[in-house]
C-alpha positions, 0 to 999 in steps of 0.5 A, spaced: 511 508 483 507 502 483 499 501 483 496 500 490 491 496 489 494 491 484 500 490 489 497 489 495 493 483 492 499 480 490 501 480 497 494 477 499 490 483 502 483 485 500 483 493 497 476 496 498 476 504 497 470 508 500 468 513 497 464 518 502 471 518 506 475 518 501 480 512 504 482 506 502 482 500 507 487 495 506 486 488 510 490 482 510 486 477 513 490 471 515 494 476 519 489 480 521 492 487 519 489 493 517 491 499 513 487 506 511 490 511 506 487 517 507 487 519 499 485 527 500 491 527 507 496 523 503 497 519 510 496 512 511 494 509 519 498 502 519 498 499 526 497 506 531 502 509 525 502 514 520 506 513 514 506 520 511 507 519 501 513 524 501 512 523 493 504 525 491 499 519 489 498 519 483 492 516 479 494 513 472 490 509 468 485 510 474 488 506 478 492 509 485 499 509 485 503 510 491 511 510 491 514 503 494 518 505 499 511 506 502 509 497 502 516 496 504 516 500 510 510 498 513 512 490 511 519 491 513 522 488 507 523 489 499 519 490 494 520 486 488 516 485 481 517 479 477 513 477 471 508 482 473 508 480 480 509 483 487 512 480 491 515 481 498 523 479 499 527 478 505 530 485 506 539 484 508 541 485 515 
């Protein structure tokens, strides 16, 4: 499990929680890519899809953490973690 927000802005994406709809909204913008994470569904709209979190989210420390499986399945590549820091890594063809 690793922690949503933290990762993402690693990757270059601002991470806002909205608290009356109890989702997270994911933006990265030099692509122009949008993520929403409906935290009480445990469902996330990427692009038209849903990806549904077959492991719970699960809150430590207060931050959200989601399974990484969920960032490289929308990104299409390995998530790596080097000196505390996400990154993304070409997947192998």
């Amino acid at each position: 499990m690793i922690p949503l927000r933290q990762a993402f802005n690693h990757l270059g994406a601002y991470v806002e929680w909205d608290p009356e709809t109890r989702t997270i909204i994911v933006e990265f913008y030099q692509k122009d890519l949008g993520i929403l994470v409906d935290v009480a569904e445990k469902v996330a709209l990427y692009n038209g899809k849903q990806y549904f979190f077959e492991n719970d989210l699960q809150y430590i420390d207060n931050r959200l953490h989601v399974e990484a499986a969920f960032i490289e399945t929308l990104k299409g590549a390995k998530l790596e973690v080097r000196d505390g820091f996400y990154r993304l890594v070409e997947a192998p063809k």
